[in-house]
C-alpha positions as CSV (number, residue, x, y, z in Angstrom):
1,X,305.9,75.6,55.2
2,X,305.6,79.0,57.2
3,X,309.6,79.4,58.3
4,X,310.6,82.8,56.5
5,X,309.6,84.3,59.7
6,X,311.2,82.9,61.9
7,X,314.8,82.6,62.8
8,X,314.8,79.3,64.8
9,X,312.7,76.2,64.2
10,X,309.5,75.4,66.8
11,X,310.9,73.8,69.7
12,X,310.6,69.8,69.5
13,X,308.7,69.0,72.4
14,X,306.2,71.6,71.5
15,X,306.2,70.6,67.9
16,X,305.1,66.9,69.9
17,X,302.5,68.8,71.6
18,X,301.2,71.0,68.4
19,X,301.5,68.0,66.0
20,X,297.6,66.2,64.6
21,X,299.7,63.8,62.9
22,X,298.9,60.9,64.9
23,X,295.0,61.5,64.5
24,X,295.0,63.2,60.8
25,X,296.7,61.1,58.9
26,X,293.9,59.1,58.1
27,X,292.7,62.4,56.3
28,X,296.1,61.4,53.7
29,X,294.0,60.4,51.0
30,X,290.6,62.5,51.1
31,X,293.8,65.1,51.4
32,X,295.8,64.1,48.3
33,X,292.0,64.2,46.4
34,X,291.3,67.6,47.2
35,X,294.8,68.7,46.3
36,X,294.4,67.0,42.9
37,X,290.7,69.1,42.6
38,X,292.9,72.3,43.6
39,X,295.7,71.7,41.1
40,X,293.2,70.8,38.5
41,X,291.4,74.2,39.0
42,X,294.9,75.9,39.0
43,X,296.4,74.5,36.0
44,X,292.4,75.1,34.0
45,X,292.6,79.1,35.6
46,X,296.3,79.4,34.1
47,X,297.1,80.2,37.9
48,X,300.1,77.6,37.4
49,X,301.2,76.4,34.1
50,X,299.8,73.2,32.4
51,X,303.2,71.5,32.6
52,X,303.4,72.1,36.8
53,X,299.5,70.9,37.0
54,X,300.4,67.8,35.5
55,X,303.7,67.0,37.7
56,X,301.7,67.8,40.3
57,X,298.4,65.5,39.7
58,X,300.6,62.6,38.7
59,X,302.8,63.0,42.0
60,X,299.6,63.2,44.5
61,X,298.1,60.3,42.3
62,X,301.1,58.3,42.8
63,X,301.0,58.9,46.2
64,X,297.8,58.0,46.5
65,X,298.7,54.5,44.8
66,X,301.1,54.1,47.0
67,X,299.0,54.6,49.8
68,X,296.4,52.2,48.9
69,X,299.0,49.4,48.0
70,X,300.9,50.0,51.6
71,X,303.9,51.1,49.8
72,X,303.7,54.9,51.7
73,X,304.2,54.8,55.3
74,X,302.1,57.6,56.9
75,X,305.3,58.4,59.5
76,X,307.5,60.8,61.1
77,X,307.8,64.2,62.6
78,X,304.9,66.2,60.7
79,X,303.0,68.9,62.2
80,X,300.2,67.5,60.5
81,X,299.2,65.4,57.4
82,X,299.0,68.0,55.1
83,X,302.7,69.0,55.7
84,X,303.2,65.1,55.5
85,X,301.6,65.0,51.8
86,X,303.6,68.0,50.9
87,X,306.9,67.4,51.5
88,X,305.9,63.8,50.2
89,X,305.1,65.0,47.1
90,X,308.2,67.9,47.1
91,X,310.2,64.7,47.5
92,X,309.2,63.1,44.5
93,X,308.2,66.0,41.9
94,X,310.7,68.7,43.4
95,X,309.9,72.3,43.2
96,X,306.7,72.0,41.5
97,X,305.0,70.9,44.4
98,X,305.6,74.3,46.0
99,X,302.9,75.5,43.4
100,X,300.1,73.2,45.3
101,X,299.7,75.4,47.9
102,X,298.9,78.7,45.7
103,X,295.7,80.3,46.1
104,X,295.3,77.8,49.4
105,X,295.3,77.8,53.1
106,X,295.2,75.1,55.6
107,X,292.4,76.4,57.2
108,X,291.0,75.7,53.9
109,X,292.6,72.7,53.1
110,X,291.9,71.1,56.4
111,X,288.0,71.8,56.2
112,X,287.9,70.5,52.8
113,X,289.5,67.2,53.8
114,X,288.1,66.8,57.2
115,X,283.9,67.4,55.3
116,X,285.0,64.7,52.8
117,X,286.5,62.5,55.2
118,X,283.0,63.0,57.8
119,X,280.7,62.5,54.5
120,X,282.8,58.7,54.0
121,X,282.2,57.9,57.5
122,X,278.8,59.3,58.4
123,X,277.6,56.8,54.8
124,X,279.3,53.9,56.2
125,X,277.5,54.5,59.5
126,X,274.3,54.7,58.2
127,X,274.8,51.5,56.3
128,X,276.0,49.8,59.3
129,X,272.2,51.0,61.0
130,X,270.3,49.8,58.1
131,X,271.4,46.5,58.5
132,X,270.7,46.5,62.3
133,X,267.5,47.8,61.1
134,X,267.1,44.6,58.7
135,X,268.2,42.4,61.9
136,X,265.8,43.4,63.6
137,X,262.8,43.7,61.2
138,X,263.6,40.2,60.4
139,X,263.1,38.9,64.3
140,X,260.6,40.8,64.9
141,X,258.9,39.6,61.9
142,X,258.8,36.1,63.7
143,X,257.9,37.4,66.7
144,X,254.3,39.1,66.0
145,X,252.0,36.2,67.9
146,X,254.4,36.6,71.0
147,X,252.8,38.9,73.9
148,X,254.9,40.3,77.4
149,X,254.3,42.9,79.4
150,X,255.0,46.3,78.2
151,X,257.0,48.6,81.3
152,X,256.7,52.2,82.2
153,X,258.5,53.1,85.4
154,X,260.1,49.7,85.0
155,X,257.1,48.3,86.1
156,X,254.2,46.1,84.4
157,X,252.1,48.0,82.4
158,X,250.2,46.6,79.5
159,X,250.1,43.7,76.9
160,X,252.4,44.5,74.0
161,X,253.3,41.9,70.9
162,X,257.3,41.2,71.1
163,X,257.5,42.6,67.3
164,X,256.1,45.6,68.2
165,X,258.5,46.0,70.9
166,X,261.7,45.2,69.0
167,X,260.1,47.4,66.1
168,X,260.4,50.6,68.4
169,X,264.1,50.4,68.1
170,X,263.8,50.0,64.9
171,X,262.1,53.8,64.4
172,X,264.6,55.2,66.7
173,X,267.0,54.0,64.5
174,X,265.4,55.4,61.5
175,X,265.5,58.8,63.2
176,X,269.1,58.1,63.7
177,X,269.8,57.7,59.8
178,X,267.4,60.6,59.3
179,X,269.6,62.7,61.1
180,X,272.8,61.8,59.7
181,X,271.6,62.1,56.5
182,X,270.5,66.1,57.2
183,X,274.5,66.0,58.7
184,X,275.8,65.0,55.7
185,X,273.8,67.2,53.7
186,X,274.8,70.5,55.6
187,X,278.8,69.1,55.3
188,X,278.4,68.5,51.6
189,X,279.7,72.1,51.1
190,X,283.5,72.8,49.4
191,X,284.9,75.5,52.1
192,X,288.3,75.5,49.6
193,X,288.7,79.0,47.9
194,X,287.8,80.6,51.4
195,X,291.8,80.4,51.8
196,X,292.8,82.1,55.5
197,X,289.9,84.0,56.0
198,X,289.4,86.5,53.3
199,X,288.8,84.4,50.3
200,X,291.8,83.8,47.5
201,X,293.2,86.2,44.8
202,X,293.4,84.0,42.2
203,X,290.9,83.4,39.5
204,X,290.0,79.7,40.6
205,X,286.7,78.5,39.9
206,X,285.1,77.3,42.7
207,X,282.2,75.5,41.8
208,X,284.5,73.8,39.2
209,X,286.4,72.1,42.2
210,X,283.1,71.6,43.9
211,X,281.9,69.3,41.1
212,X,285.2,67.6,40.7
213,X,285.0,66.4,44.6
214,X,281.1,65.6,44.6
215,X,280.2,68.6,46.8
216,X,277.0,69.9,46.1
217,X,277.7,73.2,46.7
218,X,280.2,76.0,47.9
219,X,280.1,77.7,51.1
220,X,279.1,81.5,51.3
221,X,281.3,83.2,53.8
222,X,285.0,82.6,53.9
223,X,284.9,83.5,57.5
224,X,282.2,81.0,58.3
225,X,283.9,78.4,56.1
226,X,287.4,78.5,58.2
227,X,285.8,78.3,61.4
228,X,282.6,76.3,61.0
229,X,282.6,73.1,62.5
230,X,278.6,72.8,62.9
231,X,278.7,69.4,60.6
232,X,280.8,67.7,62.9
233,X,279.3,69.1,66.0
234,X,276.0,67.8,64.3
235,X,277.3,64.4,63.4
236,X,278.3,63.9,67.0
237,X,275.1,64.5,68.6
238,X,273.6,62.3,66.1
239,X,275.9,59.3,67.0
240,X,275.5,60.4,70.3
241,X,271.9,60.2,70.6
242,X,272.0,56.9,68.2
243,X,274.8,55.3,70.7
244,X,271.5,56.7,73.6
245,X,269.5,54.2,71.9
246,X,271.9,51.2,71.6
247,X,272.5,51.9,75.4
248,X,268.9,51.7,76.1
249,X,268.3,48.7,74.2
250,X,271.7,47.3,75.5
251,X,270.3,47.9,79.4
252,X,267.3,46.2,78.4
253,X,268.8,43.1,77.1
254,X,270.8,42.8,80.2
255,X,267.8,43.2,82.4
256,X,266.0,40.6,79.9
257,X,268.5,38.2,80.3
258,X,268.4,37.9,84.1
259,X,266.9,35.1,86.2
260,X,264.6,37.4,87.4
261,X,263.1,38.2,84.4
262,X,264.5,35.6,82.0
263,X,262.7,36.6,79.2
264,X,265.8,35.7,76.9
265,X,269.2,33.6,77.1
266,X,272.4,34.4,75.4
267,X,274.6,32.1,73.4
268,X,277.6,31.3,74.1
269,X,279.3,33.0,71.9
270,X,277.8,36.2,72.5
271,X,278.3,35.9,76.0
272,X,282.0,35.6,79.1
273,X,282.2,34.1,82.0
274,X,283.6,35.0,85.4
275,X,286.9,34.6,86.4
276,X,285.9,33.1,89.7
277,X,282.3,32.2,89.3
278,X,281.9,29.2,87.2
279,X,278.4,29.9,86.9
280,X,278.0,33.2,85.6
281,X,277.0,34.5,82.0
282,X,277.6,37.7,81.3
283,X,276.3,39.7,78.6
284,X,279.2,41.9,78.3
285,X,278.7,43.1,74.9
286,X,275.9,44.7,75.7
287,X,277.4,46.3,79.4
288,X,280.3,47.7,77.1
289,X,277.6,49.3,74.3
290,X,276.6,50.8,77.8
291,X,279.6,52.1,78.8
292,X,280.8,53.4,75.3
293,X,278.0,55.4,74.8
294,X,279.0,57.5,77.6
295,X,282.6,58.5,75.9
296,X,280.4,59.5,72.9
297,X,278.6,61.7,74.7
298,X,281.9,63.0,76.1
299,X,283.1,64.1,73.0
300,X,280.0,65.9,72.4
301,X,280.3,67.9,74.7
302,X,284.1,68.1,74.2
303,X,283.4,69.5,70.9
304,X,280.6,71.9,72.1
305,X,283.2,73.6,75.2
306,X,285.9,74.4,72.5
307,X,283.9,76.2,70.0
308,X,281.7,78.0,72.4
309,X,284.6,80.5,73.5
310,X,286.1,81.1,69.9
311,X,285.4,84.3,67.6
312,X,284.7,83.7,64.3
313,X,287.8,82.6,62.0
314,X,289.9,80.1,62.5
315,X,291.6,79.0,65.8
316,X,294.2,76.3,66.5
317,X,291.8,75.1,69.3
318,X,289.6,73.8,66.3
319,X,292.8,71.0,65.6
320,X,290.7,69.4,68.6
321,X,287.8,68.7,66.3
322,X,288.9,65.5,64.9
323,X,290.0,63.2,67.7
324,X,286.2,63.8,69.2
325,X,284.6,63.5,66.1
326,X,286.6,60.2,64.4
327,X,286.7,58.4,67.7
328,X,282.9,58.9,68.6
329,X,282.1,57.8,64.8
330,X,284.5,54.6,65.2
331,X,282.7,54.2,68.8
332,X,279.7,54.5,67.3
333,X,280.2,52.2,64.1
334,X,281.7,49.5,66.6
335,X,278.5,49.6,69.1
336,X,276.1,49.1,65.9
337,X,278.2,46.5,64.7
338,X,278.2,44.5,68.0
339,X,274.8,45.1,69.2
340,X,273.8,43.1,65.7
341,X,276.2,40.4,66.7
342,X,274.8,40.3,69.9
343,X,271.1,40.1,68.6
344,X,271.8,37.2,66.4
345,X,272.9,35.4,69.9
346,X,269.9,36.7,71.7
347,X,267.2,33.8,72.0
348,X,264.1,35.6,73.9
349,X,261.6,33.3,75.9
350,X,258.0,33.5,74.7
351,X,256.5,30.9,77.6
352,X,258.3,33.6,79.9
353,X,257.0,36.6,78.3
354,X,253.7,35.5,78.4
355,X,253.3,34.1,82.1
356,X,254.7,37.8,83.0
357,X,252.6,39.4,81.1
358,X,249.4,37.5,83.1
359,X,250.4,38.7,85.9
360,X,250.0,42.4,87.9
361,X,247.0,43.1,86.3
362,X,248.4,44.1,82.7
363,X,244.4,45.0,81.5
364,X,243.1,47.1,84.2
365,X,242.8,50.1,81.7
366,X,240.5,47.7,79.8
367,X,238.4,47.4,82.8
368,X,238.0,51.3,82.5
369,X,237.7,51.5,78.9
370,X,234.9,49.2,79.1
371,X,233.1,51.1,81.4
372,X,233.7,54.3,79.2
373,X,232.3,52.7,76.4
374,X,228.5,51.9,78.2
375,X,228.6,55.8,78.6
376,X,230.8,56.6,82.1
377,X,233.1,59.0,82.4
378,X,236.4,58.1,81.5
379,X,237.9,60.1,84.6
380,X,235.0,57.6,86.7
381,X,235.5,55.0,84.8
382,X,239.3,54.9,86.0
383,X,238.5,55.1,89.9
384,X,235.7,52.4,89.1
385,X,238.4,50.0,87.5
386,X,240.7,51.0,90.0
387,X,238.4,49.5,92.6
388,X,238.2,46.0,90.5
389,X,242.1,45.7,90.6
390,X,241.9,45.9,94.5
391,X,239.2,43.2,94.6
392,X,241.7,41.2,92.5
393,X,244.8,42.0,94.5
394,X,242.9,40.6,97.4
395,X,241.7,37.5,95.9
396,X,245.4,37.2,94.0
397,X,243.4,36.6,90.8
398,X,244.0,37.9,87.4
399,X,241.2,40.4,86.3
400,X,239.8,38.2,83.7
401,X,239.3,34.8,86.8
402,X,237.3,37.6,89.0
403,X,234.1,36.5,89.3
404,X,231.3,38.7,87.5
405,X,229.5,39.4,90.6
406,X,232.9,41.5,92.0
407,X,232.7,43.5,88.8
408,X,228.9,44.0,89.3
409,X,229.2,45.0,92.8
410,X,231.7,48.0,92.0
411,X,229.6,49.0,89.0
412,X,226.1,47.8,87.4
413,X,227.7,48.8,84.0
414,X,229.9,45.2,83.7
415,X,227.8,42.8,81.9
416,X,229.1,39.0,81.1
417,X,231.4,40.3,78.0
418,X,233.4,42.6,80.7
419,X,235.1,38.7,81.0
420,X,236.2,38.5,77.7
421,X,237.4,42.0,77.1
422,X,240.2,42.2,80.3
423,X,241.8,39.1,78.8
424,X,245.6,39.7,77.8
425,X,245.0,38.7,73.6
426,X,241.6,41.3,73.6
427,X,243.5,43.9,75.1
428,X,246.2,43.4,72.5
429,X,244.3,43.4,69.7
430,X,241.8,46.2,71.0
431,X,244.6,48.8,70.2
432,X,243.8,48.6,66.6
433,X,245.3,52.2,65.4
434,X,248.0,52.6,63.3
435,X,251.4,52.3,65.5
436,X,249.2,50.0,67.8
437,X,250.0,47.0,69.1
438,X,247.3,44.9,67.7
439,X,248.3,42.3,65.0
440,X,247.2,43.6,61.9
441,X,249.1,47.1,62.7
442,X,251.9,45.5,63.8
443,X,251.9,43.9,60.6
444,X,252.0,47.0,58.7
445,X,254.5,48.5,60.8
446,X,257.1,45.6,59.3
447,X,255.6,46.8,55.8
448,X,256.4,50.4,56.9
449,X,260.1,49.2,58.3
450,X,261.0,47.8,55.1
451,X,259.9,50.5,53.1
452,X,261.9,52.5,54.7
453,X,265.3,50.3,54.4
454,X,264.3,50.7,50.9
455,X,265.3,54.1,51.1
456,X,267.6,54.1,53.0
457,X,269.5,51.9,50.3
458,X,268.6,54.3,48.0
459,X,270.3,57.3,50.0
460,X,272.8,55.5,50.3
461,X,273.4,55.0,46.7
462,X,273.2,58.5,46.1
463,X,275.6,59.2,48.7
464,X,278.5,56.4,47.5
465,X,278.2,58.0,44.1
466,X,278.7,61.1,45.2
467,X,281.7,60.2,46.9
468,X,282.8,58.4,44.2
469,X,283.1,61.6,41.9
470,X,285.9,62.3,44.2
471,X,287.5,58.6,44.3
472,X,287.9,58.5,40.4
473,X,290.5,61.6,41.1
474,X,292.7,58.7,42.0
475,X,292.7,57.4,38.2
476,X,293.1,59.9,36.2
């Protein structure tokens, strides 16, 4: 591929070291597609004759076939897949396939394949979300007449519905596929034709290859184009901050599923025993959503220390992209996948929930809203309510069995319907603004969550068809 330099081939155990094979050739076919865009645009530029564009589309297509059936082995000593699909393709078509590689570099030829390979996976990660997202829209539509505690600090705090609860996972996964769709977007740019780092001078038409792979664009710098690898730095750090959220949620189910708080139980087959302890139930699944996130965010960072030293152009360093990036996406789509598993085994305890949530004084602010409502200062209204939770705390009461005259005492502002409005279902439903946790907005929050798996579904529509435009390469 680059030998008429030298005078002695590479050296085999750094060839070992140098090689991507091992991670890249899952690029094989997004690889072979490209080439067939390239060849296309060579053959329609009269860069290569019609006769060589054809031997050379029918060999990558056959490879391609063969690929799909399992009849190509993805093997050997290859410095990479692209010198894989080469002399593949020099083995079957002969000296035609040298023509591929005019007007072409790998640093152009890897970006190409590597943006179409990250649009594939970032679409089947977001459809993976959306149907977490559906999971949990459906159990939390069940769940809307069910009240615990709500926790800041890790501590009780107020009265929350169950559905509203769940539903706040459900937004932070929305922002997830929000932010893997702007990914997507900014990697839906053809970086072929940028060629080394100078551009290419042959006559092929860009945008032409652009349409033929279901980019929506070219890139504008053939500098930029070699080196950039902003779409898969972004596409980490969203499954990074996505696998954040599933390790949130995943700590919270263990927590949940604890004697001490034993707001739910797990099935069995959602759940492993102890090796010693016949007793035990352990949520692993959730520990190990947990644990994984943490490699994610590993190759984050692993990705942002070997581009921050790097001038612009392309550097060998940047061969390090795609074991961070494909294994934090695979992480990633495997955490999503099991947390919905996991959910489907998760049976929460409403009688639980709701004895927890009567105790430690869950509507004190109620007490001082109350009070801010007959005209008291909210800042005085706080220290007054303050004063009733002591006078509970002593008595060991809940705020809504401490006798009137205790209220009275602190304050002449409590009248007989202070009784009624520090009880746990008023306090829920007195948070009547949108995104509250009373009923009716919790109710149109599910109306709002499946609106937006609605489109969702329809971005990800778009996106399959656009990646399609590339797939039908395959069939002539």
């Amino acid at each position: 591929m680059w030998g008429g330099r030298f005078t002695e081939p590479l050296d085999p155990q750094l060839l070992a070291f140098t090689s991507s094979f091992d991670v890249d050739r899952r690029l094989l076919r997004w690889d072979a597609l490209a080439s067939i865009a390239h060849a296309t645009a060579l053959g329609e530029a009269q860069v290569i004759t019609a006769g060589d564009a054809e031997a050379v589309i029918a060999g990558l297509r056959a490879i391609v076939a063969d690929f799909d059936s399992g009849r190509l082995a993805v093997v050997g000593e290859h410095e990479d897949v692209h010198s894989f699909l080469e002399a593949t393709l020099y083995d079957r078509i002969g000296v035609a396939a040298g023509r591929l590689h005019t007007a072409r570099s790998r640093n152009d030829q890897v970006a190409t394949a590597f943006r179409l390979a990250l649009k594939e996976q970032i679409g089947a990660l977001v459809g993976e979300i959306r149907g977490l997202m559906a999971t949990i829209i459906d159990r939390a539509s069940g769940a809307v007449d069910i009240i615990l505690p709500g926790f800041t600090h890790l501590q009780h705090a107020q009265p929350v519905r169950l559905a509203h609860h769940l539903l706040a996972y459900v937004w932070m996964l929305d922002r997830d596929t929000a932010r893997l769709a702007d990914t997507y977007a900014r990697a839906d740019a053809l970086p072929l034709g940028a060629g080394a780092i100078a551009g290419i001078s042959f006559p092929v038409d860009r945008r032409r290859v652009a349409a033929l792979l279901g980019f929506t664009r070219i890139t504008e710098n053939s500098i930029d184009a070699v080196g950039d690898r902003d779409f898969a730095v972004e596409a980490v750090s969203s499954v990074a901050l996505l696998c954040a959220h599933l390790s949130r949620w995943a700590d919270e189910l263990v927590l949940w599923s604890t004697e001490e708080f034993g707001f739910a139980t797990l099935a069995d087959r959602v759940s492993t025993g102890s090796s010693l302890m016949p007793q035990k139930k352990n949520p692993d699944p959730a520990e190990l959503i947990r644990g994984r996130a943490a490699r994610v965010l590993g190759n984050l960072t692993t990705l942002l220390a070997m581009l921050k030293g790097l001038p612009a152009g392309y550097h060998r360093d940047l061969q390090e992209d795609k074991p961070a990036t494909f294994e934090a996406l695979d992480v990633a789509r495997g955490c999503v996948r099991a947390m919905r598993v996991f959910l489907d085994g998760v049976q929460f305890i409403p009688q639980r929930m709701e004895a927890a949530a009567k105790r430690g004084w869950l509507t004190a602010t109620e007490v001082a809203d109350y009070l801010t409502r007959k005209g008291v200062p909210f800042r005085d209204a706080h220290a007054l309510a303050g004063k009733v939770v002591r006078r509970a705390a002593a008595r060991d009461v809940p705020l809504w069995e401490l006798p009137l005259p205790e209220y009275q005492e602190v304050s002449s502002s409590f009248g007989p319907d202070v009784m009624q409005a520090v009880t746990i279902e008023a306090a829920v439903e007195s948070k009547d603004v949108p995104g509250g946790t009373a009923r009716r907005q919790v109710v149109e929050q599910l109306a709002q969550g499946r609106e937006r798996l609605t489109r969702i579904e329809a971005w990800l529509s778009a996106a399959s068809q656009s990646l399609a435009v590339a797939q039908r390469l395959a069939g002539g």
